[in-house]
Structure formats: C-alpha cells, structure tokens
N, C-alpha and C positions, 0 to 999 in steps of 0.2 A: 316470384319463383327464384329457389338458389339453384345455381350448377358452379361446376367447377372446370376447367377445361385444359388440357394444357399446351403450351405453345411458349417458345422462347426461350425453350430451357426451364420454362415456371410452370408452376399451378395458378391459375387466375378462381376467383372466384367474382362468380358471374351475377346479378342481383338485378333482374327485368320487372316493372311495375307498370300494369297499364293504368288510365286514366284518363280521364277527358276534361279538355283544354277548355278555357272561356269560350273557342266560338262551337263548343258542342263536336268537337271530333276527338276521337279515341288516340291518344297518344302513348307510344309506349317509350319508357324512359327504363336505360340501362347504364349498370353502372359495375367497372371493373375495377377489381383490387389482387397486388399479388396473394400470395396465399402459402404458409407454412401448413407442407400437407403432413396429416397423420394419418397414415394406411388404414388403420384399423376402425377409422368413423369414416369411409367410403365406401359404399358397393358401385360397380360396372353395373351402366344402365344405357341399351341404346349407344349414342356417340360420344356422351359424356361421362362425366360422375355425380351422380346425385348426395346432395350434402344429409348426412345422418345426424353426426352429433358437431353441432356449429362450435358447441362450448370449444371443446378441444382442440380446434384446429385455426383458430384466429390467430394471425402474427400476434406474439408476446416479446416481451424483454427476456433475453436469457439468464436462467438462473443462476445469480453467483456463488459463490461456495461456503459461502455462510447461511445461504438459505435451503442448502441440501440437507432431506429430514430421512431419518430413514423407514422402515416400512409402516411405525408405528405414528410416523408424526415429530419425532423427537428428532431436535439438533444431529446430524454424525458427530459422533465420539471425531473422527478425520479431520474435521474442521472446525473446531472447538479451537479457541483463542491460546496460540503457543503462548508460554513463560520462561522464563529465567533462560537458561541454555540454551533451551529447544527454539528457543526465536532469538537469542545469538548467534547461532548459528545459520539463521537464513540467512542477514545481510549484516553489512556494518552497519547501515540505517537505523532496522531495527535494536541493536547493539546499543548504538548511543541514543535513542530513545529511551533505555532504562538506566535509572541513574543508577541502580546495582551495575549493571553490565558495565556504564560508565568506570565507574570505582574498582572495576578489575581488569579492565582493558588500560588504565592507567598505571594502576599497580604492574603488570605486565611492562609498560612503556619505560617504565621509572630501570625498570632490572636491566631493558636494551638501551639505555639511555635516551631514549628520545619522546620523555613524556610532555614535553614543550610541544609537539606535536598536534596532541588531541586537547591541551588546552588551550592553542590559538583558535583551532576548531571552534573551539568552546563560547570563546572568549567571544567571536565573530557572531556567534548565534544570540548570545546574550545584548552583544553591540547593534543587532537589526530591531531592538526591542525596545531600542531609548528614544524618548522623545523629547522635543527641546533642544534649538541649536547649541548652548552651551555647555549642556550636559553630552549631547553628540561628540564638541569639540574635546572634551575630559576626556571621553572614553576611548576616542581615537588616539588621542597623542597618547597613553596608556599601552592599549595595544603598539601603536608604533616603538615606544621607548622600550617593552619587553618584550617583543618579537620579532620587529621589522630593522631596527635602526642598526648600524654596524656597532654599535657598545651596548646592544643589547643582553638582559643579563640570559634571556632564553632566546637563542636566535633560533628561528625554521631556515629551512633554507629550501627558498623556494627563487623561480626564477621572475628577474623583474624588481626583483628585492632590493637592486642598486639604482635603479631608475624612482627610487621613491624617496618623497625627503618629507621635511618637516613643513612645507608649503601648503600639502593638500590638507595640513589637520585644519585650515581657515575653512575649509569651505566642506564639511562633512557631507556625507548620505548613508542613509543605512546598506546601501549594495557597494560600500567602497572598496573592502576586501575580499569582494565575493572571488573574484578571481585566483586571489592568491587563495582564498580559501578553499577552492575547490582544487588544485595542487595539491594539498597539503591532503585533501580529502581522499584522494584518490593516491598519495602515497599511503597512506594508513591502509588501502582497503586492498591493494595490489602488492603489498609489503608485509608490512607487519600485523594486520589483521589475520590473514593465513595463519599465519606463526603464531600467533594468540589462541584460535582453536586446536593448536597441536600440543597447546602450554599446559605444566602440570599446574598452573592456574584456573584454567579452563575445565581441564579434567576433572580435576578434583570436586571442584565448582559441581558439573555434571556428577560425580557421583555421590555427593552429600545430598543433592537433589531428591535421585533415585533410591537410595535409600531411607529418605524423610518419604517420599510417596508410599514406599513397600513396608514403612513401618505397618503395626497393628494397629495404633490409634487411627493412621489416615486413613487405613482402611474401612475400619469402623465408621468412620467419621463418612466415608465417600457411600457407605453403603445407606446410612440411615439420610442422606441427602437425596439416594438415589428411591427410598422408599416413600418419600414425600412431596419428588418431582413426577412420581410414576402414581401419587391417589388423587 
C-alpha cells in the first residue's frame, strides 16, 4: 500500500508490505522516502494522501535548460546554442572559446595597446597542453623571455612578476603560470573586456551578424530546415 504523509516540513511517501517471516508470523515491513509532491496526482483521503499517478511525483533530477522542449516537443528557440556575439557577450570565457571572438578581442587589444595581454592568456593555455619535460622546459622559458622577464619584448604586468627568474624554467609544471594567469585574466574581464562589447569592433561585428540572419536566403534556408525538422 502507498500513502503519503506529511511531517517535517516534507511529503513522505509511505510504502507498507505485509508478509510472513520463516517462523510463519505475519510481518509488516515499511518503508519511507522523501517525496517531491505534485498537487494535481493526489486526492484527500481520510488522514492521509492517497498516491494517484506515482509516475509524476517520484524525486527526479531537475531539468536543465537545454532540455526545456516546448509544448510540441521541440528544443525552446530560448535555449538553443548562442553564436558569434550573442555568446560574446555572456562571459569573457565564452568569448575566448571561439577563435572568431578571439581574433576580435585581440584586434580590439592591439588599438588599446595591450594585446600582449590575451596572448599570455593564450600562450598559458596552450603551455598546460605540453607534454615532456624538455618540451615543458622550451615552452616556459619562451613564455618567460616574452612576458615575464624585465627585457621582455611583450611584458604583462602582473604582480609577483619581479619575484620570478630564470630558476623555475629547471623544474616546469603545467599550473606554473596559473597564478599570474588568472591576473591577467581577470584584468581582461574587469577592464577591457567591457570596453570590447562597447567597441565599434563588436558592434559592427553584431550587426553584419543580424543582417546575414535577416537576409532572404537565411531565411529561406531556416524555413525549409524548419519544414524537415517539423515531418
């Protein structure tokens, strides 16, 4: 027998099975679980709730936002995979994810001068990817000689940067620059990230977009897409 009960601030869902034990007595055996309730598969019975429709009301995983369909079934248009701009504009993250985005967020850096920036960035992410001490020891002194070192030809200027020498490239690891990397990351995204979505870099960017979408070909093209996702 199911019920449902509630107490605790919860809904319990209540599950009693009788049966009879090896020495021949009647044993009833209960068992409790919270319970994510849905109003509308319970009626008032007596002191309890009597369970209707069990399917719908079992604790589930919550639906994430990619799995939101709407009334027909089909993906939301809402949650459909941003591109170019439109997921630019969520984070710097997404940003340098796309090597487009990359290639105009530097373009951008190059005009404020401080495109040295997002290629240390760069350079750190590519340096977590190398394997082999010798080829580690290259890549470090590399980065050190064009970013970190005081006669460097692109210097960041990050803090901590005079506390480092030419000692640690003996002994590399892939998280060696994480530190100063994530400086340099968090100046991009608190600086001149901002100033990048205000840029007529950006702009422009977003409007060649919008009118490649509102063209008549893409039109065409999203409609007889939409006639073969819809048979």
């Amino acid at each position: 027998m199911l019920r449902v009960l509630k107490g605790l601030g919860l809904h319990w869902l209540i599950e009693t099975h009788a049966f009879q034990n090896l020495a021949g007595k009647e044993t009833l055996e209960i068992k409790c679980s919270p319970l994510v309730l849905c109003a509308k598969s319970f009626a008032q019975r007596g002191n309890g709730l009597v369970l209707q429709a069990m399917s719908s009301c079992t604790p589930r995983a919550a639906t994430l936002p990619q799995e939101i369909n709407d009334g027909e079934g089909h993906p939301s248009s809402s949650h459909q995979t941003l591109k170019g701009t439109s997921k630019w504009a969520t984070s710097l993250e997404n940003l340098l994810e796309d090597p487009e985005g990359v290639k105009r967020f530097r373009e951008f850096l190059k005009k404020e001068f401080s495109e040295e920036n997002v290629l240390f960035w760069l350079a750190c992410e590519e340096f977590k990817k190398t394997q082999g001490k010798k080829q580690m020891q290259e890549k470090a002194k590399e980065i050190y000689m064009t970013f970190l070192s005081s006669k460097a030809s692109s210097q960041v200027n990050v803090e901590g940067q005079s506390r480092l020498s030419e000692t640690i490239l003996e002994t590399p690891h892939p998280l060696m620059f994480q530190k100063l990397q994530d400086q340099i990351f968090n100046l991009m995204k608190y600086d001149s990230y901002s100033r990048f979505l205000k840029s007529d870099i950006f702009l422009n960017q977003k409007k060649s977009e919008e009118q490649e979408e509102n063209s008549p070909e893409a039109q065409t093209a999203a409609k007889r897409a939409s006639r073969i996702y819809n048979t």
